[in-house]
C-alpha positions in Angstrom: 142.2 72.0 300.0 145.3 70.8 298.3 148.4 70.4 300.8 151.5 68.5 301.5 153.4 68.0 304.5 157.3 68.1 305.5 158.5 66.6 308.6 155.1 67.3 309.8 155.2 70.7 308.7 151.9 71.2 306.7 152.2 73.3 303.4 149.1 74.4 301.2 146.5 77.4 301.1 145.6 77.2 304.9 148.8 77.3 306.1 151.4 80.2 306.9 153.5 80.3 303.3 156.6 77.8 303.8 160.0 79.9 303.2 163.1 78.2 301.7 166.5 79.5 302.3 168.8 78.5 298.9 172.7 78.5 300.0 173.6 77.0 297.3 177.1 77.6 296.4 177.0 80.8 298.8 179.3 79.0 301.1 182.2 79.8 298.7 184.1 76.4 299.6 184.2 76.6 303.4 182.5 74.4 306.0 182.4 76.9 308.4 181.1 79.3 306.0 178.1 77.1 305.1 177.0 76.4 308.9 177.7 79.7 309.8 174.9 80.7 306.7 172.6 77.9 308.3 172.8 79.6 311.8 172.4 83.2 310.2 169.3 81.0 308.2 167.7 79.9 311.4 167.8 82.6 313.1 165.6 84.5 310.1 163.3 82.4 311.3 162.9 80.2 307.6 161.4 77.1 307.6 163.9 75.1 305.7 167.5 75.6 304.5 168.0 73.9 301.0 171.0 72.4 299.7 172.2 71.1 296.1 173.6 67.7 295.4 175.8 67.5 292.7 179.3 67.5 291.5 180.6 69.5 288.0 180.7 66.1 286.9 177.7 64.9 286.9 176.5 68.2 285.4 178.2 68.5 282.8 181.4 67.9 280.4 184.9 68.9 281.2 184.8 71.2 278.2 186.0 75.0 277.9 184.7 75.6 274.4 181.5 76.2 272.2 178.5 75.9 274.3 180.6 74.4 277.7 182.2 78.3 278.0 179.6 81.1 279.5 180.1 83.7 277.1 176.8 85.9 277.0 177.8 89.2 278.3 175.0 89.7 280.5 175.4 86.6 282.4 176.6 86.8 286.0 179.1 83.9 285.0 180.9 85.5 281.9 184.1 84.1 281.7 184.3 80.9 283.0 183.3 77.0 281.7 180.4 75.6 282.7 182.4 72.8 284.9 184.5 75.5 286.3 181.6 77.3 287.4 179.9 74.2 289.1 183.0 72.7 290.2 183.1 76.2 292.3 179.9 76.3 293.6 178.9 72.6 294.7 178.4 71.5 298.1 180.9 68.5 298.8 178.8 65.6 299.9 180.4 65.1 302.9 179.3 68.4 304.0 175.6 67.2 304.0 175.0 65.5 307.3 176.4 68.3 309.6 174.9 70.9 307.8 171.6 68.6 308.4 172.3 67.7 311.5 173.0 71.4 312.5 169.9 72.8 311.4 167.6 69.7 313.0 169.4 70.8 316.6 167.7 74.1 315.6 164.5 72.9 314.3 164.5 73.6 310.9 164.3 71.5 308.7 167.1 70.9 305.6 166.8 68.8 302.3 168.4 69.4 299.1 168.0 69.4 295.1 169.5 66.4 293.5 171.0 66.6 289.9 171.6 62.6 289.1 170.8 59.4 290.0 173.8 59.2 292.6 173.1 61.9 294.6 169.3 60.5 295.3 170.6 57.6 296.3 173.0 59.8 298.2 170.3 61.9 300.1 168.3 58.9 300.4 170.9 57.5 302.8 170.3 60.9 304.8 166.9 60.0 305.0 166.0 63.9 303.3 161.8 64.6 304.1 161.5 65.8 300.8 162.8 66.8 297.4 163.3 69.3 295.3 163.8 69.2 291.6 165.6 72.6 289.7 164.2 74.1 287.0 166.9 73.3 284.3 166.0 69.5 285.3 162.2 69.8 285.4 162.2 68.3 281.5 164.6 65.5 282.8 161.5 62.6 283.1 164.3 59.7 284.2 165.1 62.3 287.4 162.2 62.8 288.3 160.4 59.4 288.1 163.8 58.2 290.0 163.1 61.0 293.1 158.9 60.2 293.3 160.0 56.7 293.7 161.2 57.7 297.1 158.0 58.5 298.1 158.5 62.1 299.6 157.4 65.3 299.2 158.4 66.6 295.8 158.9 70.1 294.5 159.6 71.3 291.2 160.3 74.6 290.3 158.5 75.8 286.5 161.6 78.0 285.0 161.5 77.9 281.0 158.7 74.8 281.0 155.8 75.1 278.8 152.8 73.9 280.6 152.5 70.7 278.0 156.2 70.0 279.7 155.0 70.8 283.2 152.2 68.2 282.6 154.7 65.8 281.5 156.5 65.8 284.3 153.6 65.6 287.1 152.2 63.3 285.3 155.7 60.9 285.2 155.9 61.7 289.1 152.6 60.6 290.0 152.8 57.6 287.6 155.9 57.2 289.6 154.8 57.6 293.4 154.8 60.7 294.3 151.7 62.2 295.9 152.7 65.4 297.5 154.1 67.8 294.6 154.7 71.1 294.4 155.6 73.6 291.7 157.1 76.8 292.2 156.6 79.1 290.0 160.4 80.3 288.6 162.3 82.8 286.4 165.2 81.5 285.2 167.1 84.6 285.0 169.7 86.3 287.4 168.9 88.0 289.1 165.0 88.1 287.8 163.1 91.6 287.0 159.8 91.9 288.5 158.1 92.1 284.9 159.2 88.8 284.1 157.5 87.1 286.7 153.9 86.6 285.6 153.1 86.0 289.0 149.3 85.3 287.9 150.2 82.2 286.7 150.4 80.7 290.6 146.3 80.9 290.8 146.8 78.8 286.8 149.2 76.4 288.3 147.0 75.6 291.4 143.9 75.0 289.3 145.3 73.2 286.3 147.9 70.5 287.7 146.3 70.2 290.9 149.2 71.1 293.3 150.5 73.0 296.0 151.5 76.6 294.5 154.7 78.7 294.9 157.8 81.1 294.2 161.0 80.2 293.0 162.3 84.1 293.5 165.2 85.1 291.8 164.6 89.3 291.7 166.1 91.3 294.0 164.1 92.5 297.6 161.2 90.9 298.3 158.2 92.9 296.6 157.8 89.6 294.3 157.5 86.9 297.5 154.3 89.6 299.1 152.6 89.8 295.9 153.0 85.9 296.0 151.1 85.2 298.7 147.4 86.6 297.9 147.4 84.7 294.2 148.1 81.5 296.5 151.9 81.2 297.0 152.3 78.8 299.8 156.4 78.1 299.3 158.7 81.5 298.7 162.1 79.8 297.9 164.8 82.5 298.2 168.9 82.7 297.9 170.5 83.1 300.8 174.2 84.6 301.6 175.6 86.1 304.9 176.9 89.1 303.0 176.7 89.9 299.1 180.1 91.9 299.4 181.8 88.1 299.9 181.2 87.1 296.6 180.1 83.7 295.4 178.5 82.4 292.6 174.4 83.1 293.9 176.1 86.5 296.2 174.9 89.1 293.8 171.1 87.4 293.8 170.6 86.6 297.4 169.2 88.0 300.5 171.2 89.1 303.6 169.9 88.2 307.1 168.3 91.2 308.0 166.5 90.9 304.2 165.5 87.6 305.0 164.3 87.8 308.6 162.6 90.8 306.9 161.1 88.7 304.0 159.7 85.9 306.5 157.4 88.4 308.7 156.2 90.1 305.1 155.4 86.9 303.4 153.8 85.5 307.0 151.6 89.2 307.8 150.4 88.9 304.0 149.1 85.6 304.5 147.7 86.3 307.7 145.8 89.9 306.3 144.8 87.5 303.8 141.4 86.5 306.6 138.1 85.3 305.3 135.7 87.5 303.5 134.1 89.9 305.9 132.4 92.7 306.0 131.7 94.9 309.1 134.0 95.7 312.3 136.2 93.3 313.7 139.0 93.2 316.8 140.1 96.4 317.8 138.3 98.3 314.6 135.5 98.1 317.0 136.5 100.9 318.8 136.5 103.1 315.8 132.8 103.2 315.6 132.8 105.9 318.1 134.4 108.1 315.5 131.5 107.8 313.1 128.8 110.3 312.3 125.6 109.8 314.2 122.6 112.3 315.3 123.4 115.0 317.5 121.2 118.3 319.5 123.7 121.4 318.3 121.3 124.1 320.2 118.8 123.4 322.8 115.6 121.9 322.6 112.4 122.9 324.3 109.8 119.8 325.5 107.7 119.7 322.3 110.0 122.0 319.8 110.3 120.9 316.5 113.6 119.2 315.2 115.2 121.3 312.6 118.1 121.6 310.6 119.2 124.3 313.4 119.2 122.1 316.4 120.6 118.3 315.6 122.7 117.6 313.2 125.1 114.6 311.8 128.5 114.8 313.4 131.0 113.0 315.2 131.0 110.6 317.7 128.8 107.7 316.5 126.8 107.3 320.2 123.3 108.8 318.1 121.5 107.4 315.7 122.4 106.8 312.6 122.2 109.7 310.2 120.2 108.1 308.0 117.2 108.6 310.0 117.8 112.5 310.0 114.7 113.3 307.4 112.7 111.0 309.5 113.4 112.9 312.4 113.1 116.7 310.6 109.8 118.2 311.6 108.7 115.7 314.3 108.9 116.6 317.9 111.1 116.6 321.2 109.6 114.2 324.2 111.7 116.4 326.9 113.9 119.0 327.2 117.1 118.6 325.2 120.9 119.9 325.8 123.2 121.0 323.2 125.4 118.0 322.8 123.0 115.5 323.9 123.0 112.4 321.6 119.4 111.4 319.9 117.7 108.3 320.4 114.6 106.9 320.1 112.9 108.0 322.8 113.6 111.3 322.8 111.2 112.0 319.4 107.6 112.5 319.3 105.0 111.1 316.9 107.8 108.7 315.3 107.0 105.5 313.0 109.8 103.4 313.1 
């Protein structure tokens, strides 16, 4: 069974799912704002709070025309350049280790998605457990063989990659080092609608790269992260915000905290009602066989009467016999006297080849 492990947290099939908190740039240029989303985090009870590493300059050009200025309609970023945009969202680096450091104090643990060469080098000096790799940047080979050379954990979300490019880059990162890898399965749209999701492509993923299995999830509630979890989800990655009515560039696609604390016990109870195969009762089901059908005596029974359909019958509780003995029984005869109400058993029945 294919798993990977995170600060000694194990992640894979027979594991509780592992969920993600995204801030991203929901801390809306305020320290306190961004540890005061990692406490709201922790307290949801996630099992990592996730960062990004990057400035606007090493995303992109300094640029405010052609294809540099966000001008589809729909997008939730109309209106600005693209190095406005990231220059408003990123996490200043110096930011990092307290926000680290803060959620370590609590337990949970924090890494972050690297967008260049400087800011792996950066993290590495954090000593981050593990990586993760954004879907714009899963094509970006040179990224990704320079984060499996680390030799940590590694997870790469799918959005937009064909599976010939997916292949390209697990193959690079295990040419490159990395052993435990990850791929979430992502739609890059924001936020994402449900029947975009093609969430049966998680069982695909698992089977044809070999990996650890999860959700990038973008959509709005968290209907997508459930169904997730039974085709083999074992990460749910979702945004994260103290309040969508404070704005910020991820606000209108993220979860409050009672929406995450929410999502976590969903996710967890799905993978848990997820069991073994089984048939028959279990737990406290057992007590419910009382309320089955079994063989009752509706009218009294003389010591040698005949059983008839007028004197037992299959009702409720389940203390008789089975009713599927009931022809067997018609037409044979009572050992003693019977009561109304009395429940049959063997020994009670005459002439009787079991």
């Amino acid at each position: 069974m294919k798993e990977i492990c995170i600060a000694g947290r194990k992640i894979g099939a027979g594991h509780p799912p592992f969920v993600i908190a995204e801030m991203s740039g929901n801390h809306n240029g305020s320290l306190d704002r961004a540890l005061e989303i990692a406490e709201a985090a922790c307290d949801c009870g996630v099992d990592a709070l996730k960062l990004q590493t990057y400035t606007a300059d090493t995303l992109t050009l300094d640029l405010n025309t052609n294809e540099f200025f966000i001008s589809d309609p729909s997008s939730l970023w109309k209106g600005k350049s693209m190095h406005e945009l990231y220059r408003e969202a990123y996490t200043p680096w110096d930011w990092h280790r307290p926000i680290m450091d803060f959620c370590r104090k609590k337990g949970v643990i924090c890494f972050s998605t690297p967008f260049d060469f400087s800011a792996v080098d950066f993290l590495e000096e954090l000593s981050v457990p593990a990586y993760k790799i954004a879907s714009p940047e899963n094509i970006d080979i040179p990224l990704i063989q320079k984060v499996s050379k680390c030799g940590k954990p590694l997870i790469i979300s799918t959005g937009m990659a064909s599976a010939a490019e997916l292949e390209e880059s697990v193959s690079a990162a295990r040419r490159a080092g990395a052993s435990e890898i990850a791929l979430l399965k992502c739609t890059s749209s924001y936020p994402a609608k449900p029947e975009q999701f093609n969430l049966s492509t998680i069982p695909d993923i698992i089977s044809r790269f070999g990996v650890v299995a999860g959700l990038s999830d973008h959509s709005m509630g968290d209907a997508c992260a459930i169904a997730s979890v039974p085709l083999g989800a074992s990460i749910i990655e979702k945004h994260f915000t103290l309040r969508r009515a404070d704005g910020g560039p991820d606000s209108a696609f993220s979860m409050e905290p009672l929406e995450m604390k929410r999502l976590v016990e969903n996710v967890k109870n799905a993978w848990i009602a997820l069991g073994s195969v089984n048939y028959g009762a279990v737990g406290d089901e057992k007590k419910s066989m009382i309320g089955r059908r079994s063989l009752y005596v509706s009218k009294d029974i003389e010591k040698g009467e005949t059983f008839t359909a007028e004197n037992i019958r299959s009702i409720r509780p389940g203390l008789g016999l089975p009713p599927k003995f009931y022809y067997q029984i018609i037409g044979r005869t009572a050992a003693k006297p019977l009561s109304k109400g009395t429940a049959l058993v063997w020994d009670m029945i005459l002439d009787l080849e079991r």
